[in-house]
C-alpha angles and dihedrals in degrees: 000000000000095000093047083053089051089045087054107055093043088050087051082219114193089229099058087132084074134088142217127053128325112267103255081251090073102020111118115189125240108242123232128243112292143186092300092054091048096040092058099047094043092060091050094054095052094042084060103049083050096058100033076059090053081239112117113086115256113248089238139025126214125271123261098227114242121269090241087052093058120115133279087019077072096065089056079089086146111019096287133083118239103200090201089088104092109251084245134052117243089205094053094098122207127246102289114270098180126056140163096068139158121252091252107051088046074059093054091042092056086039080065103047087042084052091044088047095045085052093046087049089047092050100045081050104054091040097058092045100055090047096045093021091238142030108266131211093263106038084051088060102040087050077048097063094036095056087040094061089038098053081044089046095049084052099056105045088047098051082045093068092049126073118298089235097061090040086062100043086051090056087048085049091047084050089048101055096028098042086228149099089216105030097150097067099116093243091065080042091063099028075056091045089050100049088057102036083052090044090053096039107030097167091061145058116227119233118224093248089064090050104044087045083053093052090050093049093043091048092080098044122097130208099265092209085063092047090052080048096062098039095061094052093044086056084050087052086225117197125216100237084059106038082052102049086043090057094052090044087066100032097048088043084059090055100049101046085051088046095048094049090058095054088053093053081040086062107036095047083052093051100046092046091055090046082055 
């Protein structure tokens, strides 16, 4: 019955206010899946094999931090160097050594580099003050820029020990909430700042102090959704092999349903333009 429904309204017949099946004159067969169907969900299936073998390319590489972002460059916050910052960064990870890893424990991992980044800020902070007796204008953004790259950076390197799967639908994650193919440069970041300090404040401008000390506060900070996330499939003591071939299930059964529909408007489109 509910094909014969679907049959009627694509034949546009004059007695839809009747019921039953369609008479065999006018009855047109459903097709069955075809090479579109199985293609998809062929190249899903290998594409998972290849990634729950760590062996499909991530859609992205980290970012080499920028020369005037080296340490100790970083700790001329003010024009002279304080030679209390270490020579070299503790945030800056390493090329991941590990991979294959469940989504949770990438999210420990980038837990860690956001911790190691929150205690190099610190540092930077409490040492320039104590050297200038304030932050000034322009040590706040250049901590800015540094914490911004870093926090990128951290991102990068976590999502880089996790499936490749997972690592593109959270930049299409990242497209979709920022409205951009590059939303971490630390322009965006402050066009971003501004935008919320102004939300919350609408009476008053901030000053760029205030924005570049916001981006150093929020650059520690994590999505708590995502936290929660993680949590729950921690708790589950989810594996990566199976995170990853649960991903493409879904993923793969989205594919095929919208293949398979277009080979039934396919069809349908072909018979009724040689019944024309």
């Amino acid at each position: 019955l509910f094909r014969s429904a679907i049959l009627r309204l694509y034949l546009n017949l004059d007695d839809m206010e009747t019921s039953g099946p369609l008479p065999n004159s006018r009855r047109m067969a459903i097709p069955r899946p075809g090479t579109a169907a199985f293609a998809a969900a062929g190249v899903c299936a290998l594409l998972c094999i290849l990634d729950a073998s760590c062996l499909l390319p991530h859609p992205a590489s980290a970012p080499s931090r920028p020369e005037h972002l080296r340490p100790p460059k970083i700790s001329d916050l003010a024009g002279a160097i304080i030679e209390d910052l270490p020579k070299e960064s503790p945030v800056e990870p390493a090329p991941p050594q590990q991979f294959g890893l469940p989504g949770w424990k990438v999210r420990r991992n980038y837990h860690k580099h956001l911790e190691a980044l929150a205690r190099t800020l610190k540092t930077a902070s409490a040492v320039h003050s104590n050297v200038t007796g304030g932050m000034s204008e322009a040590a706040s953004c250049t901590l800015a820029e540094f914490a911004v790259h870093e926090r990128e950076a951290a991102r990068v390197h976590a999502r880089l020990q996790g499936s490749a799967i997972w690592h593109l639908l959270l930049q299409l994650r990242d497209l979709w909430a920022y409205q951009s193919f590059n939303p971490f440069t630390f322009q965006r970041m402050k066009q971003n700042m501004r935008r919320k300090l102004t939300k919350s404040d609408p009476d008053s401008e901030p000053t760029t102090g205030a924005l570049c000390l916001g981006l150093v506060d929020s650059s520690t900070r994590s999505n708590e959704a995502w936290n929660a996330y993680a949590k729950a499939l921690e708790q589950a003591d989810s594996a990566y092999v199976m995170e990853t071939m649960k991903l493409y299930l879904q993923i793969s059964l989205a594919l095929v349903i919208v293949a398979y529909l277009g080979e039934v408007l396919w069809h349908f489109a072909t018979n009724r333009l040689k019944k024309d």
